[in-house]
N, C-alpha and C positions, 0 to 999 in steps of 0.2 A: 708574736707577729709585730711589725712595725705600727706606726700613728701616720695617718695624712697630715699633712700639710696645707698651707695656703697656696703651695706654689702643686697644688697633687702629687707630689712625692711624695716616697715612699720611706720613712725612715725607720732601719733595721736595729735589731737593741744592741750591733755593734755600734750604734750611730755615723753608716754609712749612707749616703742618697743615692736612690734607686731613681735615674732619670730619663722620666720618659721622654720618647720621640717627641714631642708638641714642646717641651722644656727643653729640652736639646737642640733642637731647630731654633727656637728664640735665644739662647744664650750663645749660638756661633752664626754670628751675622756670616752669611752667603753660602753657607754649607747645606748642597742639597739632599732632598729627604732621604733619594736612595745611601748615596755613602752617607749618610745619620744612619740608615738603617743597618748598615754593613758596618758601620764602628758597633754601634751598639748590641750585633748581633755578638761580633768577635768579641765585645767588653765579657757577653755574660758567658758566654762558652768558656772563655779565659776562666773567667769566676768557678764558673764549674769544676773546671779540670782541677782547680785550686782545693776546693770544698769537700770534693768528695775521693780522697786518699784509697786506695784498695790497699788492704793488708796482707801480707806473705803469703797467710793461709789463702785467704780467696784468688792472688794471682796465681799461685799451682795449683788452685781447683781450673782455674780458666785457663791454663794452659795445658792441665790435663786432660779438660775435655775438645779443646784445638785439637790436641793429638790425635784424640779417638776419631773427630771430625776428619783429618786429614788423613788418615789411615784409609777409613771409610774409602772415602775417594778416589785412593791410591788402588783397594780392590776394585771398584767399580771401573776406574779406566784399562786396569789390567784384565777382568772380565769384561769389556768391552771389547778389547782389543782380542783378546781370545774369539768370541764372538764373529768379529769382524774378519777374521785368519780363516776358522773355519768357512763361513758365504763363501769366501774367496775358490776357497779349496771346491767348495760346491761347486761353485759357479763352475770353475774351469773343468770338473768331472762333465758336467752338462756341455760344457762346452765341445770337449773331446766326442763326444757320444752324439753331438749333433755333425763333428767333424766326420764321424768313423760312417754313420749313417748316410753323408751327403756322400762319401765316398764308395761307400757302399752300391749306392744307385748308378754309379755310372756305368757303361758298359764295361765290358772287358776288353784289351785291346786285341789279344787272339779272336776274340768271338765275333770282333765288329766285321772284321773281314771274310765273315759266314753271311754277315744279316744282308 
């Protein structure tokens, strides 16, 4: 781990400084705290991506399981969509059978001219 400082940073045993907001606001006269905080955000993100390297192996383990992830998916919206075809098909049987029913009721037009 790093040593404090007099100035409260942080220094790493690469001996890089680790500069907090309240040091960074004092060392860039008029720079306000938000963009300080949005440099400083993007400084250690950068840092990170830097740091932590994935190796061959682990990016085909994490792309192998994207795969399966997306796969997934791909049956779920195609069973969806099956799902959804079928209601349809319901629907429109119900629909006919309220059609044929409503037809059903009406008179006949030979017979009306008996009633």
């Amino acid at each position: 781990r790093g040593d404090k400082d007099d100035n409260n940073e942080t220094r790493t045993k690469t001996d890089c400084r680790v500069i907090t907001l309240k040091t960074f606001l004092s060392e860039v006269p008029g720079l306000a705290e938000p963009q300080a905080t949005r440099i400083l955000q993007g400084a250690a993100l950068m840092e990170s991506n830097q740091k932590d390297p994935i190796s061959l192996t682990d990016a085909l383990q994490a792309i192998g399981n994207l795969t399966q992830r997306v796969a997934s998916l791909i049956r779920m919206v195609d069973m969806t969509g099956t799902l959804v075809m079928h209601r349809l098909d319901q629907d429109q049987d119900v629909q006919k059978t309220q059609e044929k029913d409503v037809a059903d009721r009406q008179p006949h037009p030979q017979l009306e001219a008996f009633a």
